[in-house]
C-alpha positions as CSV (number, residue, x, y, z in Angstrom):
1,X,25.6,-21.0,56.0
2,X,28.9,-20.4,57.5
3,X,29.0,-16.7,57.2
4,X,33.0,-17.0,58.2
5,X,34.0,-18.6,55.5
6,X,32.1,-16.7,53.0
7,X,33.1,-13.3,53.9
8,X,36.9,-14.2,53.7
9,X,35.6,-14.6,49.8
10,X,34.6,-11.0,49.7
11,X,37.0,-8.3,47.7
12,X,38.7,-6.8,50.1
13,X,38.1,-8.9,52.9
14,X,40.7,-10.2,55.2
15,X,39.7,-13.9,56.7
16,X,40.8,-12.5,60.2
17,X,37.8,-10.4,60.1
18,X,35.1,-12.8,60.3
19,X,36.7,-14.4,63.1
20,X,36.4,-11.1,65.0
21,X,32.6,-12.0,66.7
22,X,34.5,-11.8,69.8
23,X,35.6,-8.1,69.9
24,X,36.1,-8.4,73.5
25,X,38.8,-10.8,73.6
26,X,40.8,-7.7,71.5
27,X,41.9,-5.2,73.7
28,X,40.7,-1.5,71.6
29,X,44.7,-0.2,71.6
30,X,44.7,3.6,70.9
31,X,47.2,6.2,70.3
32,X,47.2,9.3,72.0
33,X,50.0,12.3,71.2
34,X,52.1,13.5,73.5
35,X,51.5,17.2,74.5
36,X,53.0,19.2,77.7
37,X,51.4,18.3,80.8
38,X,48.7,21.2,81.5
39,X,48.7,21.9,77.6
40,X,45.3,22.3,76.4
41,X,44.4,20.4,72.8
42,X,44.2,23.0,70.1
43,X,42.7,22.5,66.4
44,X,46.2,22.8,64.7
45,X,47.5,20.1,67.6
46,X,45.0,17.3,65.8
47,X,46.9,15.0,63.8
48,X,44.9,13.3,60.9
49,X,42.2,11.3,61.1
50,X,43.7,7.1,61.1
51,X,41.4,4.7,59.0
52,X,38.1,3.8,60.1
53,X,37.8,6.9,62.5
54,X,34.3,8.8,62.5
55,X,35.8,12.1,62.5
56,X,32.2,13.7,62.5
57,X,32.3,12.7,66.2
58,X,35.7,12.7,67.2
59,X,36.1,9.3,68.0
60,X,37.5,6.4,65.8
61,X,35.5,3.9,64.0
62,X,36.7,0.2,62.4
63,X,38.1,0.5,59.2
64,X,36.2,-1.5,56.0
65,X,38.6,-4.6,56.4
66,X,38.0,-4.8,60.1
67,X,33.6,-5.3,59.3
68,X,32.3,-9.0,59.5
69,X,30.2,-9.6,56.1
70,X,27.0,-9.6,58.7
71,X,28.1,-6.2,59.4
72,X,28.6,-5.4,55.6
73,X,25.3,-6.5,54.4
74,X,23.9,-4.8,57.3
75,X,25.2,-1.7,56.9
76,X,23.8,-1.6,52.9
77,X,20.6,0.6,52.0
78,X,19.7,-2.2,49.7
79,X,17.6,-5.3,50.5
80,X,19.7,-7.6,50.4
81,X,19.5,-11.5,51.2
82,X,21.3,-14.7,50.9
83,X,19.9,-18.2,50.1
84,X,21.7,-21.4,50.8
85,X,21.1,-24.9,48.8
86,X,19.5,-26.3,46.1
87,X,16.0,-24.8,47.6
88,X,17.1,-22.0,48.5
89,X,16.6,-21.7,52.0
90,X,16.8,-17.9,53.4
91,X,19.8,-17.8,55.4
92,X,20.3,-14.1,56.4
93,X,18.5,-10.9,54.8
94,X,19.2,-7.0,56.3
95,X,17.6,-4.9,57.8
96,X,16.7,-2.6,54.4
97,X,15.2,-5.7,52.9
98,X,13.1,-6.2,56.6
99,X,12.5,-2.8,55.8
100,X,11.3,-3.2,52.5
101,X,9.2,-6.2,52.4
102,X,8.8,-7.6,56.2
103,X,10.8,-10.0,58.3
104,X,11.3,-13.0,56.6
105,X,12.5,-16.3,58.7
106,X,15.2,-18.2,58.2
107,X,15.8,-21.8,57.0
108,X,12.7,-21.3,54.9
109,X,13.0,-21.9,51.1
110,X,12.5,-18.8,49.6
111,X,9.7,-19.6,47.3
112,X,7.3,-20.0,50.8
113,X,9.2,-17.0,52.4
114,X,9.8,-14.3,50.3
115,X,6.6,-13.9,47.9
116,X,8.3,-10.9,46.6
117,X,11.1,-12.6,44.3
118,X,8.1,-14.3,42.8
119,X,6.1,-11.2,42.0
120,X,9.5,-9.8,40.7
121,X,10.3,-12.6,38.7
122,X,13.5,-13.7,40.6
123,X,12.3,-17.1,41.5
124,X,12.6,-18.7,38.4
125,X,16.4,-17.5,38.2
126,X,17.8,-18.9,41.3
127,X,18.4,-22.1,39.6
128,X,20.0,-20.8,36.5
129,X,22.3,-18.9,38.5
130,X,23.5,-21.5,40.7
131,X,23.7,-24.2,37.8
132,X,25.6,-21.7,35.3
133,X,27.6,-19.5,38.0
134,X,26.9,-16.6,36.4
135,X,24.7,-13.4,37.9
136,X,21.2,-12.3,36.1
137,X,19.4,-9.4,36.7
138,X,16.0,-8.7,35.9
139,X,15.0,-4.9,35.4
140,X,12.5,-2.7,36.8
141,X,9.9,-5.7,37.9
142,X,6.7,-3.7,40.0
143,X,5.7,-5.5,43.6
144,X,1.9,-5.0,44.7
145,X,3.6,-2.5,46.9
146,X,4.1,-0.1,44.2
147,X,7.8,-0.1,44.3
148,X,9.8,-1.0,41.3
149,X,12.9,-3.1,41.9
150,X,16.1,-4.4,39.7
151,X,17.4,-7.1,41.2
152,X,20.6,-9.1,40.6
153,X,21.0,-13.0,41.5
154,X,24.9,-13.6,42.5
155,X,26.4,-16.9,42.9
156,X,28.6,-17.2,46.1
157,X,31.8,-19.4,44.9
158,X,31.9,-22.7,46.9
159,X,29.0,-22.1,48.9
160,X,26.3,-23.4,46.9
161,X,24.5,-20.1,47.5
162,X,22.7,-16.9,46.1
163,X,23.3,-13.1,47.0
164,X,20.0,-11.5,45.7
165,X,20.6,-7.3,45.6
166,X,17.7,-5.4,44.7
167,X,18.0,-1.7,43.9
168,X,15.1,0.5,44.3
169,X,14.2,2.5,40.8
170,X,10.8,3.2,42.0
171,X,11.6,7.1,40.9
172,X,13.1,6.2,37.7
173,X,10.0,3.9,37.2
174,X,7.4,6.4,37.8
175,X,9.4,9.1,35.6
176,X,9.8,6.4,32.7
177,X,6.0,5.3,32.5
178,X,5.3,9.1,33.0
179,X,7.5,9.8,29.8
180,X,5.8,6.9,28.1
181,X,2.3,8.2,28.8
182,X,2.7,11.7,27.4
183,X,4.7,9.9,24.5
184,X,1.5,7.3,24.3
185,X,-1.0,10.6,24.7
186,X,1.2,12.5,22.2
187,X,1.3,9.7,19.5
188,X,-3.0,9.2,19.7
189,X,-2.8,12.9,19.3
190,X,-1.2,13.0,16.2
191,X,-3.1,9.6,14.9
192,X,-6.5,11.6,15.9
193,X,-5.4,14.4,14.0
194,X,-3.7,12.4,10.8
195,X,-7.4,10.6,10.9
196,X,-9.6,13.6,11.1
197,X,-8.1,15.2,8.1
198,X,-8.0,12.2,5.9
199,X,-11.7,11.8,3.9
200,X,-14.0,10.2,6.3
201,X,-16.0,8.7,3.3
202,X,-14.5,8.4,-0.1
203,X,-16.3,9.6,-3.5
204,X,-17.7,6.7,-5.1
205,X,-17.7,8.2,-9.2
206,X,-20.1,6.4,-11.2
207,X,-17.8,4.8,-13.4
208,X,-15.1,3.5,-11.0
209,X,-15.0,1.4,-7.5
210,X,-12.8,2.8,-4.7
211,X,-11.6,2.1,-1.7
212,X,-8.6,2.9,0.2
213,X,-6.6,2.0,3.7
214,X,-4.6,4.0,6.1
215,X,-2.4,2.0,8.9
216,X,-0.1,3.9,11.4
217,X,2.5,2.5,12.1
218,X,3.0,0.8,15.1
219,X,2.8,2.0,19.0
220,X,7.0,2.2,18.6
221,X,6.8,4.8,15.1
222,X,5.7,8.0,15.3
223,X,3.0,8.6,13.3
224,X,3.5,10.3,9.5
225,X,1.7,12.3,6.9
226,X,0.9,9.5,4.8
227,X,-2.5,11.1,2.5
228,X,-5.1,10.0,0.2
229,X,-8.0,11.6,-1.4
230,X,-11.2,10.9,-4.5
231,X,-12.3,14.2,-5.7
232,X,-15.2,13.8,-8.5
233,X,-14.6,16.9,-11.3
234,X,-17.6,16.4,-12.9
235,X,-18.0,15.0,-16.3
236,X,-17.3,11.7,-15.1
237,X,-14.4,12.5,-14.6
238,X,-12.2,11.7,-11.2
239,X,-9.3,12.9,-9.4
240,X,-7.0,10.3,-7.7
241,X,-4.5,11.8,-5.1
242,X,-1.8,10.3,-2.7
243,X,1.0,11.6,-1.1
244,X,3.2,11.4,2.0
245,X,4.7,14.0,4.2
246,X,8.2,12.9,5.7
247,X,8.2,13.8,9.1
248,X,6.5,12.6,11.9
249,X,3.8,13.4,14.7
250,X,1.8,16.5,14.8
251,X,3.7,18.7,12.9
252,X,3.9,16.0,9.8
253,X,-0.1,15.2,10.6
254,X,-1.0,19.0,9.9
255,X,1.4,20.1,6.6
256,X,-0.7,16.7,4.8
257,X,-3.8,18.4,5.9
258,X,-2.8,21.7,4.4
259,X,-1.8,20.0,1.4
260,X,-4.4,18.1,0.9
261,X,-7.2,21.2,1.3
262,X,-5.1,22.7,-1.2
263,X,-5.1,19.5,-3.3
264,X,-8.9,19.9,-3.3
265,X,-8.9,23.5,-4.0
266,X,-6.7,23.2,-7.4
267,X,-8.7,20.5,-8.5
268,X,-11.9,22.5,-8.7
269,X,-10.0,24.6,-11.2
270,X,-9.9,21.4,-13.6
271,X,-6.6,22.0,-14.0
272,X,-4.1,19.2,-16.1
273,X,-2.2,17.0,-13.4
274,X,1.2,18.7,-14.0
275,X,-0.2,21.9,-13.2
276,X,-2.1,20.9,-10.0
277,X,1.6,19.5,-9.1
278,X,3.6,22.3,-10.0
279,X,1.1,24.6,-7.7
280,X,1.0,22.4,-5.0
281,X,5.3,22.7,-5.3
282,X,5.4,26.6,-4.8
283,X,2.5,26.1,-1.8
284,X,5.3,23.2,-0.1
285,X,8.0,25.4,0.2
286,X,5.7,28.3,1.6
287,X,4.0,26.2,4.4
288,X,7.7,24.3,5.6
289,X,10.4,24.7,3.7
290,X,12.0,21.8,6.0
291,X,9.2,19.2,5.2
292,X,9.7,17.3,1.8
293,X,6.5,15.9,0.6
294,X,6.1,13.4,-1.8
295,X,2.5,13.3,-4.3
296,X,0.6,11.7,-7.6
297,X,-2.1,13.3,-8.9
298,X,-3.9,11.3,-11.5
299,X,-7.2,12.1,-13.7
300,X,-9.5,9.4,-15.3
301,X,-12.0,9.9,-18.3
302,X,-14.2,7.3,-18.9
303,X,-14.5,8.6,-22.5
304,X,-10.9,8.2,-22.6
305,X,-10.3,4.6,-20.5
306,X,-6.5,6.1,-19.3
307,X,-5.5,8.1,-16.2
308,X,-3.6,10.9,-16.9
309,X,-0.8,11.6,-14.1
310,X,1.7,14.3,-12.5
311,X,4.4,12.8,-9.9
312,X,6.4,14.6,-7.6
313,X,9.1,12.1,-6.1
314,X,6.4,9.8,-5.8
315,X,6.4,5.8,-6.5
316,X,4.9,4.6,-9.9
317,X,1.3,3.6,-10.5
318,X,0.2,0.2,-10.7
319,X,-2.0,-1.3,-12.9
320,X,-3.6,-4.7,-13.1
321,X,-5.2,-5.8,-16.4
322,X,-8.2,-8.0,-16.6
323,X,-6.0,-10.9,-17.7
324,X,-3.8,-10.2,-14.7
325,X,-1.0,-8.3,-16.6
326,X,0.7,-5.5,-14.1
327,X,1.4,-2.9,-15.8
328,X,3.7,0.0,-14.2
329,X,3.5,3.8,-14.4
330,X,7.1,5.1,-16.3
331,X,8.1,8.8,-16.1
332,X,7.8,11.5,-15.9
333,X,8.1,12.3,-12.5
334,X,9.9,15.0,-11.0
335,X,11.5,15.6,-7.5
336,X,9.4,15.7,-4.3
337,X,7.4,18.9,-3.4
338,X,9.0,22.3,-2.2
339,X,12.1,21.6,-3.8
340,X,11.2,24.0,-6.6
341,X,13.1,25.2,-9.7
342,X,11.5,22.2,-11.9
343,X,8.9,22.0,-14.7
344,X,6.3,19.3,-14.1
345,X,4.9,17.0,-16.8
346,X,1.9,15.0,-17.1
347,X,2.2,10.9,-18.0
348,X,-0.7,8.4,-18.9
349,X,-1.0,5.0,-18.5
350,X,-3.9,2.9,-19.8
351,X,-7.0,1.4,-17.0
352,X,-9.6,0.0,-19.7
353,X,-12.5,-1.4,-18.4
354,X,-12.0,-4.9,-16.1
355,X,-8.6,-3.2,-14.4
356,X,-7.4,-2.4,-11.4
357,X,-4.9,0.5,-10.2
358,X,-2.4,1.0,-6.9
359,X,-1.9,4.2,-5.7
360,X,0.6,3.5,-2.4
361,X,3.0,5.0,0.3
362,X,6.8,3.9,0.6
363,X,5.6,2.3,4.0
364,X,4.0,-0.3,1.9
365,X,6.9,-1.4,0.1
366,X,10.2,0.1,1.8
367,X,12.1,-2.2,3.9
368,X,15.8,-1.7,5.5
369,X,16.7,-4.7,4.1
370,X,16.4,-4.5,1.0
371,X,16.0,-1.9,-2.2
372,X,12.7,-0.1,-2.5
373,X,12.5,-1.4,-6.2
374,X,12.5,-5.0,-5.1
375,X,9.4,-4.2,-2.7
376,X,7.7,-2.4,-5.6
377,X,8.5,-5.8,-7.7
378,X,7.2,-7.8,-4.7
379,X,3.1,-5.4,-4.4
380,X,3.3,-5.8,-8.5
381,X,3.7,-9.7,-8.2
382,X,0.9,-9.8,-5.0
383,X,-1.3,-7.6,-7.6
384,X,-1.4,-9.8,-9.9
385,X,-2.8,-12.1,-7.8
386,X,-5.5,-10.2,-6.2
387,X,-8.8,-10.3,-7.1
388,X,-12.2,-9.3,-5.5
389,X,-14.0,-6.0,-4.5
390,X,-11.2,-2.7,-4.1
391,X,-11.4,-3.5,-0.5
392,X,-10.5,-6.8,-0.6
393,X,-7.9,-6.2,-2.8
394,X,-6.1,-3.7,-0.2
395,X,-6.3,-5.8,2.6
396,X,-4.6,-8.3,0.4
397,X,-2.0,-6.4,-0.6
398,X,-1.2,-5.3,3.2
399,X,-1.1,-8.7,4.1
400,X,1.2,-10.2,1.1
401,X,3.6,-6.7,1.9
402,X,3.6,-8.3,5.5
403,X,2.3,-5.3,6.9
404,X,1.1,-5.8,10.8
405,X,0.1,-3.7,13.6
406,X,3.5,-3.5,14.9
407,X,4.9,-1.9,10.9
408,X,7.6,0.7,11.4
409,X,6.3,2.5,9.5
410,X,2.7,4.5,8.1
411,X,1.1,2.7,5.3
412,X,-1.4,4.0,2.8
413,X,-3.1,2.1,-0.3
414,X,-5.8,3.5,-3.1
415,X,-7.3,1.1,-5.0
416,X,-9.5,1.9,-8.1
417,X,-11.0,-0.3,-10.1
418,X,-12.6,0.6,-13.4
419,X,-15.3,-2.3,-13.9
420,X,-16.2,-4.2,-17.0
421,X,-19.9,-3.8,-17.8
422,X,-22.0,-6.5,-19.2
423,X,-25.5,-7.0,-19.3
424,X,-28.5,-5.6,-17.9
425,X,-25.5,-3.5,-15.9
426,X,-24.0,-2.4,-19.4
427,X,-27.5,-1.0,-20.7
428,X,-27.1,1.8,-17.6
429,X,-23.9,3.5,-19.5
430,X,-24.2,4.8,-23.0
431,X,-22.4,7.1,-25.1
432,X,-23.3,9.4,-28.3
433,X,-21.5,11.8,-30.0
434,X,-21.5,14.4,-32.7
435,X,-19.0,16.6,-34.9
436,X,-20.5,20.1,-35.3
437,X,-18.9,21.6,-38.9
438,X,-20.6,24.7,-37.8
439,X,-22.8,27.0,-40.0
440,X,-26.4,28.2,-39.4
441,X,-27.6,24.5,-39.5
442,X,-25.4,23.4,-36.2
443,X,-27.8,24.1,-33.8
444,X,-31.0,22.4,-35.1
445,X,-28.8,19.2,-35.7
446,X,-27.5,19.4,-32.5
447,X,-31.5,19.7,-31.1
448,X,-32.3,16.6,-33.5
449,X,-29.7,14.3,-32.8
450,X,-30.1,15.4,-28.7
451,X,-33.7,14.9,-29.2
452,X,-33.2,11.1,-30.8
453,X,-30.5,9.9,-28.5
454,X,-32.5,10.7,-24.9
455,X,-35.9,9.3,-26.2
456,X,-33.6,6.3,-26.7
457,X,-32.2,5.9,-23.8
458,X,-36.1,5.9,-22.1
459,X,-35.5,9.5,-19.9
460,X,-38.9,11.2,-18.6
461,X,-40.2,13.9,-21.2
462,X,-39.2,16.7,-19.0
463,X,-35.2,15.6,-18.3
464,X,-35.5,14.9,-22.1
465,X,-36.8,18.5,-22.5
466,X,-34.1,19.9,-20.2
467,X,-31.4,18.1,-22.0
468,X,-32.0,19.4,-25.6
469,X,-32.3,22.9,-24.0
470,X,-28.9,22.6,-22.5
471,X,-27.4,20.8,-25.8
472,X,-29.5,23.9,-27.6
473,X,-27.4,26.6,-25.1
474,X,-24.0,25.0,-24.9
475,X,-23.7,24.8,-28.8
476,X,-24.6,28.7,-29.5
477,X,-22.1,29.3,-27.0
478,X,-19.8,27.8,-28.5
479,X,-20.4,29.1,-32.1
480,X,-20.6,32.6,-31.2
481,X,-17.6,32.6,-28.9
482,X,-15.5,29.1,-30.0
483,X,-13.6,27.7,-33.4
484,X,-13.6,24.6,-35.2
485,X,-13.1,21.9,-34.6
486,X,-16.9,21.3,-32.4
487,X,-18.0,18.4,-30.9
488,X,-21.3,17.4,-29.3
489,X,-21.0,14.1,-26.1
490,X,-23.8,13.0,-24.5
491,X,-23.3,10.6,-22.0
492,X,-25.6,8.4,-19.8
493,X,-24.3,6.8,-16.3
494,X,-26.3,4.7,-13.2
495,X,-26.9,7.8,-12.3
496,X,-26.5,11.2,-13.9
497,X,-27.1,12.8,-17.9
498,X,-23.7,14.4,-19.0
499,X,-23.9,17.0,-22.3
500,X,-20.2,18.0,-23.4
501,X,-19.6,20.3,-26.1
502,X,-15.5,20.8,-27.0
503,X,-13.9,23.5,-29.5
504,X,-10.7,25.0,-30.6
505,X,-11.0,27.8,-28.3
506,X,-8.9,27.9,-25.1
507,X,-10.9,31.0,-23.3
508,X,-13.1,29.1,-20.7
509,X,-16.4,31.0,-20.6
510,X,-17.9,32.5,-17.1
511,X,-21.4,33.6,-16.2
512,X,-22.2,36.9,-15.6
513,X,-25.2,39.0,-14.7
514,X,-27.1,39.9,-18.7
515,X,-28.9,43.4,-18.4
516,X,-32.5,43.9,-19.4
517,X,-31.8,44.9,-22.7
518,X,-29.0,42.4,-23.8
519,X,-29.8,40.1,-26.4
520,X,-26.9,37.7,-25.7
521,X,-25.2,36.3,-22.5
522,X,-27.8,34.2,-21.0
523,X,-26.6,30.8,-22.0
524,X,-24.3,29.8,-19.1
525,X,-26.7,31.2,-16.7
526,X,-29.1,29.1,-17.8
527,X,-27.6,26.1,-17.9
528,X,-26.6,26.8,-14.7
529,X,-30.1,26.9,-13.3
530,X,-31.6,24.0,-15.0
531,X,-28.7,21.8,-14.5
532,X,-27.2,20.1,-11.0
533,X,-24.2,21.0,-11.9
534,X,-22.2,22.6,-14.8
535,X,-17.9,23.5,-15.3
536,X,-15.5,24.0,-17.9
537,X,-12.0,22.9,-18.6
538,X,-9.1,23.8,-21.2
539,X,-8.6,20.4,-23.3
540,X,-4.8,19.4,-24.1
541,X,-5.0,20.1,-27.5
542,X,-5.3,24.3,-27.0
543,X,-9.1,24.3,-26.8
544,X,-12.0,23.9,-24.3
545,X,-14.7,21.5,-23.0
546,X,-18.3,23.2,-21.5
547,X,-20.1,20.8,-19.8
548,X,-23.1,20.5,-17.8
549,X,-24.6,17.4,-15.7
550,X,-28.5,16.4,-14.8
551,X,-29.0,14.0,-11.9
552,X,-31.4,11.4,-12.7
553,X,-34.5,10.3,-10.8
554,X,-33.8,7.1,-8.7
């Protein structure tokens, strides 16, 4: 490559100075200033430095437009090297890039001689520079000498040649993947986290099929506080929760977890949904007032085939009927959690037997480009679609959202399906009640009918004994301490006896400790030692439901 007429082509760059190989056919001509003869040179006597003087040693140096563009190249503290032809044979490299990766011969085509530009990628642009005449650069490539390198590919006007320049960001490399490891470590923190405080197993109630799906987003998003939860009241009847904290990482991860204990906690209270919500509101603002959380809590009664719901700033409920109807959750729903100052209210919307619900996070259906109600449209229309067991049914609906690994954004689904019961299945679920006018002759009709409907229904003698005893218990308690109207439920599941008596009386009865000598006051505790379990709850109409549960034998 004739190295004269390419450095005349540098910026800069006078074309006598590549003809200046010879230096010593130029005499060196220097001025010196005139001083008296026996005056010695003092400091304020030095005249300034001319171009191209070293003045660190006194003596003067060539100036920039005096350097061949050997001498140039040479002097960089960049590998450099320069490829000639359509092969690109190595025609010159400095001494940083000798330095860097070895000496490397010349008149060799660079894809034998410089293994490097292949491990750096470079190889593969050599042609596309020289076809297109324009430079490309490939960033922060790693050699198996541990060095990271961005290297630029220049085309050299009218010389059917290359100027490769590679910059050492080894540093900036190592610091880069450093910050991406603690972002990496920090990110599998909070997913660890968001994980361990989300139910490991869900409650399975007898009456409905669950199953539910959290996905983080992907390895780019920081992880949210995206929440679900299946809390069993007793009764048969089931608390349904989901809710999303927006923030991200740690912090995010550990207000849902407070939430969610507290979530748990209220519910024991059997408390209406709007109520649980309005709690959970005051507890928001208390824990960070800067984190805005979003929840539904819903209640289902299998006596009463609906779910009964609170929202705070959360998206509607879906439900699928059995004919494949979607069916979506209207108002009321009031403003996200912690935002206090407003008065909850509790919705229903029908799930008979044979449908399906969606509980859901805005990372299922929220996309930049578009409004969230057109992605809620979108999940109702893949609902109605999608069929098969609760499972199935969420891994549809994160597939027809187009929900992958890579999501933006954290997605969580609940889906509750309340089955339709036919058969030999059927004969496992039974119901029987009775309206208690009250009077002296309450009680032995409650024993009779009791008495009649478990012999029916085939239970041992001694849960059928148990049974009218707690029927016996839970009616005198509520005609000494309750008001009309009374009424008697017995129900039978797969797997548990559940005796309800309801009256007009709001004041939830407790169980206390009955001296010797009392003659009354012994009800509840008894019930509560003959039964697995046993609660009470105020009903919406002003009055109260006792209840107790047996576990039957498998």
């Amino acid at each position: 490559m004739n190295f004269t007429r390419w450095s005349a082509r540098l910026p800069g760059t006078q074309r006598r100075a590549a003809a200046r190989d010879d230096r010593s056919s130029v005499p060196a001509a220097r001025a010196e200033y005139a001083r008296p003869e026996g005056t010695p040179a003092q400091p304020d006597d030095a005249a300034p430095a001319p171009s191209g003087t070293d003045t660190a040693e006194g003596r003067p140096g060539p100036a920039l437009d005096d350097l061949s563009a050997r001498e140039i190249l040479g002097r960089l503290p960049a590998p450099v090297a320069l490829l000639h032809g359509p092969d690109h044979r190595v025609a010159y490299v400095n001494d940083a890039y000798e330095a860097a990766f070895g000496p490397r011969p010349t008149g060799v085509p660079a894809a034998e001689a410089m293994p490097e530009l292949d491990r750096l990628s470079v190889l593969p642009l050599l042609d596309q520079v020289l076809r297109s005449g324009t430079p490309r650069t490939v960033k922060s490539r790693r050699t198996t000498e541990g060095g990271s390198y961005t290297v630029t590919c220049t085309p050299i006007a009218g010389e059917d040649g290359v100027l490769v320049y590679a910059a050492d960001v080894t540093d900036h490399a190592e610091a880069a993947e450093r910050l991406r490891t603690s972002e990496r470590r920090h990110r599998e923190t909070a997913v660890t986290l968001q994980r361990s405080l989300l139910p490991q197993e869900l409650e399975q109630p007898d009456d409905l099929r669950i199953a539910a799906t959290y996905q983080p987003g992907g390895t780019d998003a920081a992880v949210g506080g995206d929440w679900y939860d299946v809390i069993t009241l007793g009764a048969g009847r089931t608390a349904l929760v989901i809710g999303d904290v927006m923030g991200r990482g740690v912090r995010a991860a550990a207000v849902m977890g407070q939430l969610r204990t507290a979530v748990r906690a209220y519910a024991r209270l059997d408390l209406p949904p709007h109520e649980v919500i309005q709690l959970l509101d005051v507890l928001a603002a208390e824990i960070d007032a800067s984190q805005i959380a979003t929840c539904v809590y819903a209640v289902h009664d299998p006596n009463e085939g609906q779910l009964v719901y609170a929202s705070a700033g959360h998206l509607p409920i879906l439900v699928r009927d059995e004919d494949g109807t979607v069916q979506r959750a209207a108002d009321p729903t009031g403003p996200p959690l912690g935002t206090g100052g407003w008065v909850h209210t509790s919705g229903t919307i029908a799930l008979p037997p044979g449908s399906t619900a969606v509980l859901y996070t805005d990372g299922l259906v929220e996309r930049r480009s578009e409004d969230i109600d057109e992605g809620v449209a979108s999940l109702a229309r893949a609902l109605a679609g999608a069929k098969g067991s609760p499972q199935v049914v969420c891994d549809r609906l994160i597939r027809s959202l187009g929900v992958t690994a890579e999501h933006d954004d954290d997605v969580a689904v609940l889906v509750v399906q309340h089955p339709a019961r036919t058969g030999a299945n059927a004969e496992l679920f039974h119901n029987a009640a009775l309206d208690l006018l009250g009077g002296i002759e309450a009680a032995p009709r409650a024993r009779a009918f009791a008495t009649g409907v478990l012999t029916s229904w085939r239970f041992p003698v001694e849960l059928r004994d148990l049974g009218v005893l707690a029927t016996s218990e839970l009616v005198a308690n509520s005609l000494q301490h309750g008001t009309p109207p009374m009424r008697l439920g017995l129900r039978r599941t797969d797997r548990r006896l559940i005796i309800e008596v309801t009256d007009g009386d709001d004041h939830l009865p407790r169980r206390r400790q009955a001296e010797p000598a009392d003659e009354a006051g012994r009800g509840i505790s008894i019930i509560a030692s003959i039964a697995t379990s046993w609660g009470s709850r105020r009903t919406p109409g002003g009055g109260k439901a006792v209840w107790c549960e047996f576990a039957l034998p498998q």
